[in-house]
Jmol script that loads the backbone (N, CA, C; Angstrom):
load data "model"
ATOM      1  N   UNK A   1      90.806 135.250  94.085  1.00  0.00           N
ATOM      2  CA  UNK A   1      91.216 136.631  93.948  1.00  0.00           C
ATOM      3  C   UNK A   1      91.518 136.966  92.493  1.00  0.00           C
ATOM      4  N   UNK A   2      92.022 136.188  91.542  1.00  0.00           N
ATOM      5  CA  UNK A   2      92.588 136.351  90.333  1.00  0.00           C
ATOM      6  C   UNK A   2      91.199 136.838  89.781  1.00  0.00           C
ATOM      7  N   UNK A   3      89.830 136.297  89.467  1.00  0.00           N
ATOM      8  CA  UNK A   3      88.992 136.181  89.085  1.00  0.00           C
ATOM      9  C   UNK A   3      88.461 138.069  88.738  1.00  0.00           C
ATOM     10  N   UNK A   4      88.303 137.998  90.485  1.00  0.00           N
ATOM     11  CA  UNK A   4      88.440 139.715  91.030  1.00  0.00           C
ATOM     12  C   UNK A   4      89.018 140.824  90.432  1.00  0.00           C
ATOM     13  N   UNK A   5      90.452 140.648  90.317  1.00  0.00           N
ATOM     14  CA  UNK A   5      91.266 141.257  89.708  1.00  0.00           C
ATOM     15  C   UNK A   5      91.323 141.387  88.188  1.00  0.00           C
ATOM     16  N   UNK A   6      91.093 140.373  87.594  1.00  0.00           N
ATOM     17  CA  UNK A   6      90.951 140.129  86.126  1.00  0.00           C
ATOM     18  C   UNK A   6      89.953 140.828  85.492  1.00  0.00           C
ATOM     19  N   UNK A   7      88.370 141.286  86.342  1.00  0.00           N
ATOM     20  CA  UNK A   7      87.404 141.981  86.299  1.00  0.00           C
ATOM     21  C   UNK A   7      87.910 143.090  86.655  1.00  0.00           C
ATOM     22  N   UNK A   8      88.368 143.717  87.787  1.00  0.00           N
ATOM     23  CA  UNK A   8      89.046 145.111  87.897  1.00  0.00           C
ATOM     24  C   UNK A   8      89.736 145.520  86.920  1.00  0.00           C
ATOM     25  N   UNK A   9      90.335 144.842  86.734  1.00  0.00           N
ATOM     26  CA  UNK A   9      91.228 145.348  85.033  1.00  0.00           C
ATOM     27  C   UNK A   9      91.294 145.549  84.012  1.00  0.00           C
ATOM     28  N   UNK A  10      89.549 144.363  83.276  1.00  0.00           N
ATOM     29  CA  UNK A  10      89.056 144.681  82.369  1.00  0.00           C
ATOM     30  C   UNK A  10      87.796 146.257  82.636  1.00  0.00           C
ATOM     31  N   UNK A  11      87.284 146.002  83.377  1.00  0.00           N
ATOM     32  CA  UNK A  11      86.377 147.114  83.748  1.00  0.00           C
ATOM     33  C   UNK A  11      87.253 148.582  84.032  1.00  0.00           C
ATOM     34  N   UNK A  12      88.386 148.845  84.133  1.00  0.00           N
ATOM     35  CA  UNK A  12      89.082 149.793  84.527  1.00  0.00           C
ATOM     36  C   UNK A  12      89.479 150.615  82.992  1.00  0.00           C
ATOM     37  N   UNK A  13      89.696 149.533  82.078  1.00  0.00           N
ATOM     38  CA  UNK A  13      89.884 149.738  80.620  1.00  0.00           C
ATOM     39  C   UNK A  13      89.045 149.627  79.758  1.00  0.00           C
ATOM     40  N   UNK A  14      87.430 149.540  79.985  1.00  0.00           N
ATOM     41  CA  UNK A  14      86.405 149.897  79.490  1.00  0.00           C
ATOM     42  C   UNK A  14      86.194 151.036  79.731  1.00  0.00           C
ATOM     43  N   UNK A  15      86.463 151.632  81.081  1.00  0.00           N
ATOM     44  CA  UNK A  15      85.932 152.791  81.820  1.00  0.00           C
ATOM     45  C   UNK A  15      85.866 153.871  80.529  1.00  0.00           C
ATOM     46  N   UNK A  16      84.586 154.775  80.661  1.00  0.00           N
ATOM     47  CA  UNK A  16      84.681 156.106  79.524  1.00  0.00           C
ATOM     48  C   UNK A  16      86.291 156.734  79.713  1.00  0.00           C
ATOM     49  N   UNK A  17      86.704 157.515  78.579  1.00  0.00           N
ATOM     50  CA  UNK A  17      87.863 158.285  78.177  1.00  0.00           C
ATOM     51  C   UNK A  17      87.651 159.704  78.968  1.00  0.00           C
ATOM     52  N   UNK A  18      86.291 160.150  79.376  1.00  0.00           N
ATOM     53  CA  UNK A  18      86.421 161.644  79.678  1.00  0.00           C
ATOM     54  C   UNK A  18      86.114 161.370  81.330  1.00  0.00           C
ATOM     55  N   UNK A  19      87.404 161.069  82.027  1.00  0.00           N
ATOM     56  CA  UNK A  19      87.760 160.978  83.578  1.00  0.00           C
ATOM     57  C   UNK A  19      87.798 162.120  83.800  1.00  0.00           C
ATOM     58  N   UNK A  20      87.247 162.512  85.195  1.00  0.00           N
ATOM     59  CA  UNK A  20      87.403 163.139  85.865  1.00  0.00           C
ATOM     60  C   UNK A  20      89.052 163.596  86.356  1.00  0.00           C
ATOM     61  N   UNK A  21      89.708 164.610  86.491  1.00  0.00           N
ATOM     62  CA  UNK A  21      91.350 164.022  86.860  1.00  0.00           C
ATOM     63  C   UNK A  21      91.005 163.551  88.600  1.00  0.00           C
ATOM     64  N   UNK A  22      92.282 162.681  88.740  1.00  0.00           N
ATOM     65  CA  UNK A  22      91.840 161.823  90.238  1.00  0.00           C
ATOM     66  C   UNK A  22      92.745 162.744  91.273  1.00  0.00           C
ATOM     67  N   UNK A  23      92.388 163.172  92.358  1.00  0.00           N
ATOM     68  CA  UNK A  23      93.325 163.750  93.665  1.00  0.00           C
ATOM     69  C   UNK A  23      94.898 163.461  93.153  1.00  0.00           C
ATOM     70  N   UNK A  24      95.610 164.408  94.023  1.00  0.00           N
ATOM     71  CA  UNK A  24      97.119 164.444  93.978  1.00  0.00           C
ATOM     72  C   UNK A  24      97.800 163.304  94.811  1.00  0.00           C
ATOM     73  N   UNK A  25      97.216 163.305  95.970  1.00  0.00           N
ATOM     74  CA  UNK A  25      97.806 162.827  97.159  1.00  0.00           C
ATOM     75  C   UNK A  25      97.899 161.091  96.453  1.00  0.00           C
ATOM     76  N   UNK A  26      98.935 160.471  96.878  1.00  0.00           N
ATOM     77  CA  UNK A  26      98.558 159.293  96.789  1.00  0.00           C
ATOM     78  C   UNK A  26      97.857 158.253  97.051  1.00  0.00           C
ATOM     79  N   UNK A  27      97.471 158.361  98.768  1.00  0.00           N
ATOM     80  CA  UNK A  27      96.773 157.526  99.257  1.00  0.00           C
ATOM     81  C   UNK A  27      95.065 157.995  98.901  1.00  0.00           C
ATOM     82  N   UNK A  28      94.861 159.208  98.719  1.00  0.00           N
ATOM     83  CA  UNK A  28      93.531 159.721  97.948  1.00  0.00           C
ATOM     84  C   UNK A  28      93.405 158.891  96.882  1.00  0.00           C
ATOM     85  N   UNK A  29      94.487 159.349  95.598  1.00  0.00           N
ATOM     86  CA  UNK A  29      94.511 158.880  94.471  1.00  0.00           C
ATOM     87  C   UNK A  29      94.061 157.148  94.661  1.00  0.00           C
ATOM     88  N   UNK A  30      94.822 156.328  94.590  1.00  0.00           N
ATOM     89  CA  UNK A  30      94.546 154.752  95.132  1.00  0.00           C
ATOM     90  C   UNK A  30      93.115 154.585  95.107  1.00  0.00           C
ATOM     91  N   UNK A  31      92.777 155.330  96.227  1.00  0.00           N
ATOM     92  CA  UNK A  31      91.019 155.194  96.509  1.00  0.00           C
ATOM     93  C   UNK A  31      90.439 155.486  95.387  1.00  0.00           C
ATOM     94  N   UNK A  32      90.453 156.737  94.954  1.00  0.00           N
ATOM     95  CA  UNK A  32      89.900 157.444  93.379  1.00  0.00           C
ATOM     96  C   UNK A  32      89.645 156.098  92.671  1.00  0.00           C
ATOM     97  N   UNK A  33      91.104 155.633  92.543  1.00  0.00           N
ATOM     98  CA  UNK A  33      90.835 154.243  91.136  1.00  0.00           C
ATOM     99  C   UNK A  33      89.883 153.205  91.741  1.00  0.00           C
ATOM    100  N   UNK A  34      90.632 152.681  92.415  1.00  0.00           N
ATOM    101  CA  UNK A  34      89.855 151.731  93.100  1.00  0.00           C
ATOM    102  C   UNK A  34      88.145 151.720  93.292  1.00  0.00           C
ATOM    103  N   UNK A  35      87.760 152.574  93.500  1.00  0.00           N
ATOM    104  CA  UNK A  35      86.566 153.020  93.815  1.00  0.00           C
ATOM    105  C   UNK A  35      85.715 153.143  92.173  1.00  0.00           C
ATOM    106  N   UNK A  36      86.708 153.643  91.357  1.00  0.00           N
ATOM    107  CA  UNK A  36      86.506 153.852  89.661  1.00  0.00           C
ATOM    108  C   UNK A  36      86.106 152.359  88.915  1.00  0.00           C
ATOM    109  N   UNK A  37      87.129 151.687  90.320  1.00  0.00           N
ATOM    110  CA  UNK A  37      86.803 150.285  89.421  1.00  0.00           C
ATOM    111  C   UNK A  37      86.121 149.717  89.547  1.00  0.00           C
ATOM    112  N   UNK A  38      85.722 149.479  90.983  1.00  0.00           N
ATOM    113  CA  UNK A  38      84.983 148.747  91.380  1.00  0.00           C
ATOM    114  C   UNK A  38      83.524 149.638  91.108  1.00  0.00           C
ATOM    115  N   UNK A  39      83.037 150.109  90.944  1.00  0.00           N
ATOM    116  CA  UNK A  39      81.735 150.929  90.157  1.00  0.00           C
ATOM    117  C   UNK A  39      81.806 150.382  88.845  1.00  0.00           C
ATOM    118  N   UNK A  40      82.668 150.467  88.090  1.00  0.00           N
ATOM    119  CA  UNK A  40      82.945 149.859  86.761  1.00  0.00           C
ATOM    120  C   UNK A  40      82.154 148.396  86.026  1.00  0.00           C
ATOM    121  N   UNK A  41      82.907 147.570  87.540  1.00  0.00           N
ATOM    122  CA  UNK A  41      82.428 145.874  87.225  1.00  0.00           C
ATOM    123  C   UNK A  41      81.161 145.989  87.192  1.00  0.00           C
ATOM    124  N   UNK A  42      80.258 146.346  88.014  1.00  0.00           N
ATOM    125  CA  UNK A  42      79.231 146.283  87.944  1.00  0.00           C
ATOM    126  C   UNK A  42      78.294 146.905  86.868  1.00  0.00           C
ATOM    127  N   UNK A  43      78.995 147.779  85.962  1.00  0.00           N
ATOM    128  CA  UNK A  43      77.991 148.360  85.064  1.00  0.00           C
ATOM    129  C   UNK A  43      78.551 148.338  83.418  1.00  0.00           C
ATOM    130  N   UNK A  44      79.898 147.655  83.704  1.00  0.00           N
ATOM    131  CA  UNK A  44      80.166 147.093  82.168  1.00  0.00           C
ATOM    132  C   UNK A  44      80.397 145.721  81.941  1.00  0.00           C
ATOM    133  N   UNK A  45      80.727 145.418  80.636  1.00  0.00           N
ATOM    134  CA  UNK A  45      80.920 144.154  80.322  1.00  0.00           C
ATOM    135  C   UNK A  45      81.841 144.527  79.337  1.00  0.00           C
ATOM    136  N   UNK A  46      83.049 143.107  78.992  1.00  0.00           N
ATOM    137  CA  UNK A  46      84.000 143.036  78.983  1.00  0.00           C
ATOM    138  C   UNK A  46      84.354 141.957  78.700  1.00  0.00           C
ATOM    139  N   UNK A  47      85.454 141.728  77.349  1.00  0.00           N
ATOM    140  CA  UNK A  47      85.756 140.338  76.959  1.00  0.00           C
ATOM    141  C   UNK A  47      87.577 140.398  76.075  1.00  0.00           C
ATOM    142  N   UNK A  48      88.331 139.861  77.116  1.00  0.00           N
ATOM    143  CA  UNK A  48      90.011 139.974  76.725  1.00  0.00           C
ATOM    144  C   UNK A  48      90.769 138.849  77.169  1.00  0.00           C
ATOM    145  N   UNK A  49      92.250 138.946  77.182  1.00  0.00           N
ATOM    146  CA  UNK A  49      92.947 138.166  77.555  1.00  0.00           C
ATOM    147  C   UNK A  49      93.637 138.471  78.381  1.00  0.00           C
ATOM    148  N   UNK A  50      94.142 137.532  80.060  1.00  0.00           N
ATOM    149  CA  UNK A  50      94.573 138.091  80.592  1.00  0.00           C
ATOM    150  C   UNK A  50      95.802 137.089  80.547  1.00  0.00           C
ATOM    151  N   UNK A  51      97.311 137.562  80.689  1.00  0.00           N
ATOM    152  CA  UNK A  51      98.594 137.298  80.901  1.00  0.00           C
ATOM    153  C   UNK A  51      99.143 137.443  81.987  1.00  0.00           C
ATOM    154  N   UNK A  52      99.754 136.327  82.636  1.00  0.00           N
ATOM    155  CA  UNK A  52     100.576 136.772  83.926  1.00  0.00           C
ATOM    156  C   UNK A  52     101.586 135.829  83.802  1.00  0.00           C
ATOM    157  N   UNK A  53     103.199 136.530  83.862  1.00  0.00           N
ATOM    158  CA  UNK A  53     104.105 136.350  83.855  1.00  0.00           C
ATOM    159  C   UNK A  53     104.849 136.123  85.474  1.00  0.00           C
ATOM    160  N   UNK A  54     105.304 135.504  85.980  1.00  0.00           N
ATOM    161  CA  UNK A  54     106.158 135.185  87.236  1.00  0.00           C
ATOM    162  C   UNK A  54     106.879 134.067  87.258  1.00  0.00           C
ATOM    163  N   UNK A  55     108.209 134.172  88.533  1.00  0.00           N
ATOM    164  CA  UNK A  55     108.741 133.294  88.592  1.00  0.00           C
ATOM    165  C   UNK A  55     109.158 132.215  86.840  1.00  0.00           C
ATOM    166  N   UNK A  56     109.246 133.124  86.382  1.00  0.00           N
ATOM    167  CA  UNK A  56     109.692 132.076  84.668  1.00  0.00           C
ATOM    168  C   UNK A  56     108.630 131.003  83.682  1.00  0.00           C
ATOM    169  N   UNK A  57     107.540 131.237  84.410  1.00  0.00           N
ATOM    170  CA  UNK A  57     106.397 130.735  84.416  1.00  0.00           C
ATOM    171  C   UNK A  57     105.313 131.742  83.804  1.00  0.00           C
ATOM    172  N   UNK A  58     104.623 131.551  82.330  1.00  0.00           N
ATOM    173  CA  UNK A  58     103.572 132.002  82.071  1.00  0.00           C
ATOM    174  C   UNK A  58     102.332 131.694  81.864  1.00  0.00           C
ATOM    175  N   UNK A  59     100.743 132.117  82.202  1.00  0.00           N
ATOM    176  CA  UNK A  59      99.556 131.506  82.168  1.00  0.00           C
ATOM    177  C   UNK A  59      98.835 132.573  81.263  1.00  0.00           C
ATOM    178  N   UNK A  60      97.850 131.934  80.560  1.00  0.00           N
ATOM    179  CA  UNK A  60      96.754 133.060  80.193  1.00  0.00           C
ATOM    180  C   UNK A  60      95.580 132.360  80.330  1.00  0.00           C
ATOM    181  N   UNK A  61      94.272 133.509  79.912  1.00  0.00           N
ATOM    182  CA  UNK A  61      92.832 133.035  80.473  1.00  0.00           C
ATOM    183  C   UNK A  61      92.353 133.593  79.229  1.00  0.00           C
ATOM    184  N   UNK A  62      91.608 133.630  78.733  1.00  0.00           N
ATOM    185  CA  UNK A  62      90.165 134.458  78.344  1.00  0.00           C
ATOM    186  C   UNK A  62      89.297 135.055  78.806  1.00  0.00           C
ATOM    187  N   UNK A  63      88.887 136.149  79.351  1.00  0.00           N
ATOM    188  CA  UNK A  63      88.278 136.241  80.472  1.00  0.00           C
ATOM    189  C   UNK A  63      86.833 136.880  79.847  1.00  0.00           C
ATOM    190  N   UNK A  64      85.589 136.884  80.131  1.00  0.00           N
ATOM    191  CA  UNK A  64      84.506 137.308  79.248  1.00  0.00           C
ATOM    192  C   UNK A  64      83.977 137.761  80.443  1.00  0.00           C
ATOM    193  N   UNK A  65      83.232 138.904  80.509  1.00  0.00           N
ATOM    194  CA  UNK A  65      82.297 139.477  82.147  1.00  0.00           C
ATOM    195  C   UNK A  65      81.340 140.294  81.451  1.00  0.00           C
ATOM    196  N   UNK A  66      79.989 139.847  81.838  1.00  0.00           N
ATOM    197  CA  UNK A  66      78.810 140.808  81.515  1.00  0.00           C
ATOM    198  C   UNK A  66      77.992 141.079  82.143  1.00  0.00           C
ATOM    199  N   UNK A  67      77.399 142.380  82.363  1.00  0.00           N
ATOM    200  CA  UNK A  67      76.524 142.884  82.927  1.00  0.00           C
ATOM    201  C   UNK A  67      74.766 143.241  82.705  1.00  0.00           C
ATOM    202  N   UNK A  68      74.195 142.522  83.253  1.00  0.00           N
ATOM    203  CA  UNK A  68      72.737 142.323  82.469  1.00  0.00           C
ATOM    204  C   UNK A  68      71.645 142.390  83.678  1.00  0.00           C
ATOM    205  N   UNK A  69      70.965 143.551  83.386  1.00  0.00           N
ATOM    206  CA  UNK A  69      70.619 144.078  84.629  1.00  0.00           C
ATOM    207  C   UNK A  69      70.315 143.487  86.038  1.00  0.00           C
ATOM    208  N   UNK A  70      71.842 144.301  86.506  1.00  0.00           N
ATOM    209  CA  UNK A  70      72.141 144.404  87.443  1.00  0.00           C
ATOM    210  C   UNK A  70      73.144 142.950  88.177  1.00  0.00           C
ATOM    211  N   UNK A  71      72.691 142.070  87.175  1.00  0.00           N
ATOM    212  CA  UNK A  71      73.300 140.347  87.435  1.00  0.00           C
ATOM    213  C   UNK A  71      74.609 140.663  87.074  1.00  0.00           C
ATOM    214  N   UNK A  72      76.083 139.836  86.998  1.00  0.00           N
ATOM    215  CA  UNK A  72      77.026 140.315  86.592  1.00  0.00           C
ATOM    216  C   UNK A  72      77.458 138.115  86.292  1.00  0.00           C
ATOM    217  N   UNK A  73      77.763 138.307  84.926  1.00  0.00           N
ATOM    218  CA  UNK A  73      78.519 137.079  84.764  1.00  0.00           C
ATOM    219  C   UNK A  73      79.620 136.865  84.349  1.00  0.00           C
ATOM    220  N   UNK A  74      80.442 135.261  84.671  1.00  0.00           N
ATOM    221  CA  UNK A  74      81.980 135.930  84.256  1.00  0.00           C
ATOM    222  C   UNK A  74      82.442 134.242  83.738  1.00  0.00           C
ATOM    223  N   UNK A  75      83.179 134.024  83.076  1.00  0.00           N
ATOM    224  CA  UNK A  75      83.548 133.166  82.347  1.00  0.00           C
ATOM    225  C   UNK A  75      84.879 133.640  82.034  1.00  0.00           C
ATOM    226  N   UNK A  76      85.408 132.038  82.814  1.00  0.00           N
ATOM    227  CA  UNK A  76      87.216 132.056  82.542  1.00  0.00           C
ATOM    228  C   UNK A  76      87.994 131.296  81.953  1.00  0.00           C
ATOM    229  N   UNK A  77      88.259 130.897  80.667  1.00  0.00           N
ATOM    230  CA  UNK A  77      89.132 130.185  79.937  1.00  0.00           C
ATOM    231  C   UNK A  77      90.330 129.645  80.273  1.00  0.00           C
ATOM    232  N   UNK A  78      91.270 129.097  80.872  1.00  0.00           N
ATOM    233  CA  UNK A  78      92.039 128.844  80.255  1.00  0.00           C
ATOM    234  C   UNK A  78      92.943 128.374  79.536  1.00  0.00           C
ATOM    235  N   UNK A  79      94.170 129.260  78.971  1.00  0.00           N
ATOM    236  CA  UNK A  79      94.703 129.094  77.282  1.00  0.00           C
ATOM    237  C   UNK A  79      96.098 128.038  77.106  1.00  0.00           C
ATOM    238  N   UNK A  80      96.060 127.651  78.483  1.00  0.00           N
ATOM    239  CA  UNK A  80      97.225 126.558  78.426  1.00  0.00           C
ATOM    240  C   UNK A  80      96.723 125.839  79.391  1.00  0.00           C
ATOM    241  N   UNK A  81      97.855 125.314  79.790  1.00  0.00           N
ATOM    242  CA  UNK A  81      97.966 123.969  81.009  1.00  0.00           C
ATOM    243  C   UNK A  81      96.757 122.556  80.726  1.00  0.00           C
ATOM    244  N   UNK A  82      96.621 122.718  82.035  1.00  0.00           N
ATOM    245  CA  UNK A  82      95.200 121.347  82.112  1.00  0.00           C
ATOM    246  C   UNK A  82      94.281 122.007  81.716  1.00  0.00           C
ATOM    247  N   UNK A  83      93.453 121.455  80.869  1.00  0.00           N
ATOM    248  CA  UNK A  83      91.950 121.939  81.318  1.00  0.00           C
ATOM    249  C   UNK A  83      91.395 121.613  82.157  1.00  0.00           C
ATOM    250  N   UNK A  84      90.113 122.616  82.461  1.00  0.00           N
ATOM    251  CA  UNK A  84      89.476 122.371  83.706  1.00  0.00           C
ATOM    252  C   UNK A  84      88.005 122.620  83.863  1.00  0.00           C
TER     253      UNK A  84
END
end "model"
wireframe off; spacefill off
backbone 0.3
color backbone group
């Protein structure tokens, strides 16, 4: 799931600047993004760091995702612990 998400997030913050505005309602809204994003992965590419903080415990990745017609590849670093 992390993998998933890490792509939703970079692709969400590639997305173009001139959005559409998304529905009011909330449970509309949700869908709006979601739907924003997942259209996204598939047609950008994308290369950052991702951070996750919990429980007192921190990890990071590198995360690299590209899109080359129509194939989508993804490569995950990461920036501590074991390697793997």
């Amino acid at each position: 799931m992390l993998p998933w998400l890490v792509a939703a997030a970079g692709a969400f913050l590639c997305a173009p600047a001139a959005w559409a505005q998304p529905p009011a309602e909330p449970v509309a809204e949700a869908r709006y993004w979601l739907t924003r994003i997942h259209e996204a992965i598939g047609q950008r590419s994308f290369l950052g760091t991702f951070v996750v903080s919990a429980g007192g415990s921190m990890a990071s990745a590198r995360i690299a995702h590209y899109c080359d017609n129509g194939q989508q590849y993804e490569r995950i670093e990461a920036l501590d612990g074991r390697r793997r």
